[in-house]
C-alpha positions in Angstrom: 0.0 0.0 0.0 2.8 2.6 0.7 4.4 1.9 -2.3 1.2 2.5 -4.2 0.5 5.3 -2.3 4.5 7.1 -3.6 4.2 6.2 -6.7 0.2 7.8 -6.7 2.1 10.7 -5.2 4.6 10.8 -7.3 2.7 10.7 -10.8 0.5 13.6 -9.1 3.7 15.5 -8.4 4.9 14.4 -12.2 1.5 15.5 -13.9 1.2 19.3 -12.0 4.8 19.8 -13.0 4.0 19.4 -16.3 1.3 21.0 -16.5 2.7 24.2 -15.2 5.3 23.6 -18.1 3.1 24.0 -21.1 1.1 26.8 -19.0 4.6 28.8 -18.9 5.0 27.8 -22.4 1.5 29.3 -23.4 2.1 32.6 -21.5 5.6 32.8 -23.4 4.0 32.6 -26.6 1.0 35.5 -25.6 3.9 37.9 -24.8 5.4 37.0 -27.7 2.1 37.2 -29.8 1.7 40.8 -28.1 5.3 42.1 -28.3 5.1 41.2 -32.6 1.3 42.7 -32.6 2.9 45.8 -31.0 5.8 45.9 -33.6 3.6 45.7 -36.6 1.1 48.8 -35.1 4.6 50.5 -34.6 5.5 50.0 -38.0 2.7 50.5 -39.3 2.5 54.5 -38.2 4.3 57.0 -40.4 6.0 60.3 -39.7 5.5 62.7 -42.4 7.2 65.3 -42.7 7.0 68.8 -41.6 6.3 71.0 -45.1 7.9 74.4 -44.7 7.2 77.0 -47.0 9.6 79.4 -48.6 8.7 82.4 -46.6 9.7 80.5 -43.7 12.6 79.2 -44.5 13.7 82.9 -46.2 12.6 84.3 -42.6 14.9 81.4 -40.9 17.7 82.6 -43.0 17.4 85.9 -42.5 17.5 85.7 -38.2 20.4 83.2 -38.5 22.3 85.5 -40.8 21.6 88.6 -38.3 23.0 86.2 -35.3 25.6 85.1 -37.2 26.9 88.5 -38.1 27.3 89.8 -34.6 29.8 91.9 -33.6 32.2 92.5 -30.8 30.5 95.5 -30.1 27.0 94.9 -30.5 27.3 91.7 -28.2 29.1 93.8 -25.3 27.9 97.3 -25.7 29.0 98.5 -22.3 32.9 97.0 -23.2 33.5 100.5 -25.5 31.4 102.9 -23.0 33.0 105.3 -20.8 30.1 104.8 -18.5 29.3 101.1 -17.3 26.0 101.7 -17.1 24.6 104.5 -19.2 22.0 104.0 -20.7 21.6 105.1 -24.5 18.6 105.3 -27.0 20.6 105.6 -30.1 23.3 102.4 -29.4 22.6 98.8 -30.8 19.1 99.3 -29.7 18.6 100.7 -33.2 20.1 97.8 -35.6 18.5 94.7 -33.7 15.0 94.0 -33.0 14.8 94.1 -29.5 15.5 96.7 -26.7 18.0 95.3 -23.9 16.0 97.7 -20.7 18.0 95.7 -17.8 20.2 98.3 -16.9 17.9 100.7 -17.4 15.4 98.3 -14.5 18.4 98.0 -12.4 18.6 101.8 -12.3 14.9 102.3 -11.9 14.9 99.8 -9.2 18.1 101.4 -7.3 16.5 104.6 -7.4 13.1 103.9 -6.1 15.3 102.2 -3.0 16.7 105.1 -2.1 13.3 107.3 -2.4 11.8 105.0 -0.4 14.5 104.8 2.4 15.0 108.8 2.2 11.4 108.9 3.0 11.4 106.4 6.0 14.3 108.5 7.4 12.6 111.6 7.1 9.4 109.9 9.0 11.3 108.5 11.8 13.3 111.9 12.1 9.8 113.5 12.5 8.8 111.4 14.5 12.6 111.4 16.7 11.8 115.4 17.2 8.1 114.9 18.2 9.5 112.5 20.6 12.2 114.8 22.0 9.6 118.1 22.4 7.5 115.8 24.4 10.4 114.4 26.4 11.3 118.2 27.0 7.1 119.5 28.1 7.4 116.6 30.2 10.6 117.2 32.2 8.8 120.9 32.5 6.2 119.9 33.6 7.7 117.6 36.3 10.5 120.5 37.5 6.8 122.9 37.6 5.0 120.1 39.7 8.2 119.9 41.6 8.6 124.0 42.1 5.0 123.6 43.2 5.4 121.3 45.9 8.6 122.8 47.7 6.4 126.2 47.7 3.8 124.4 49.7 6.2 123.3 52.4 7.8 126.4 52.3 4.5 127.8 53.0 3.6 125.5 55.4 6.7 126.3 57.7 
C-alpha cells in the first residue's frame, strides 16, 4: 500500500509539473504574440514630414544670418562705453530687433530704493523730534509740579 501510495504521489507530483510547463510555455507565446502585434502597429505609423514653406525658410535665413553677423561690439555694448551703465537710446538698440532695458530696470529699481528709504528716514526723524519736544514739556512739567510742591512746604513752615 505505501508503495502504491508514492508512486500515486509521485505521478500527481509528475502530472502538475507538467502541466505548469506548457502553461509557462502558453504565457511565453502571448507575450510573444503581443510584443510582434505591438511591432507591426509601430511599424505601421508613419511620420510625415513637416512641409515648410519658402517664406519661412527665407525668414529662418534671414534671423540666422543677423546672429551670425554679430559683432564685438553689438554683443558687449557697455565694453566700449565710458560709463558702465549708461543708458543710451541711439546704441545697438537701433540695428536689432529688440531693446536690452535691464540696466535701465536695475537703475529704476536702485532709485526707487533710495526714495523709499530717504522717506522712511525723514518719518522717523519727525517722528525722533516729536519725541524729544515731548520728552522736553514733560521734564517741564515735572521741574513745575516739583517747584510747586517745595512752595507748599515752604509755606507750610
Amino acid at each position: 500500500e505505501e508503495d502504491l501510495l508514492n508512486e500515486v504521489c509521485r505521478e500527481v507530483v509528475e502530472r502538475w509539473s507538467d502541466s505548469q510547463v506548457v502553461d509557462a510555455k502558453e504565457e511565453k507565446e502571448d507575450e510573444v504574440q503581443a510584443i510582434a502585434s505591438m511591432m507591426e502597429k509601430q511599424a505601421r505609423i508613419v511620420v510625415k514630414p513637416k512641409e515648410v514653406s519658402q517664406e519661412e525658410k527665407q525668414r529662418k535665413a534671414a534671423l540666422l544670418a543677423q546672429y551670425a553677423n554679430v559683432t564685438d561690439e553689438e554683443e558687449y555694448p557697455f565694453l566700449h562705453c565710458p560709463g558702465l551703465f549708461q543708458t543710451s537710446s541711439n546704441s545697438s538698440a537701433g540695428s536689432s530687433l529688440f531693446r536690452n532695458t535691464n540696466v535701465e530696470d536695475v537703475l529704476n529699481a536702485r532709485k526707487l530704493e533710495r526714495e523709499l528709504l530717504r522717506d522712511e528716514f525723514q518719518k522717523k526723524k519727525e517722528q525722533d523730534k516729536l519725541q524729544r519736544e515731548k520728552d522736553k514739556l514733560a521734564k517741564q512739567e515735572r521741574k513745575e509740579k516739583e517747584k510747586k510742591r517745595t512752595q507748599k512746604g515752604e509755606r507750610k513752615r
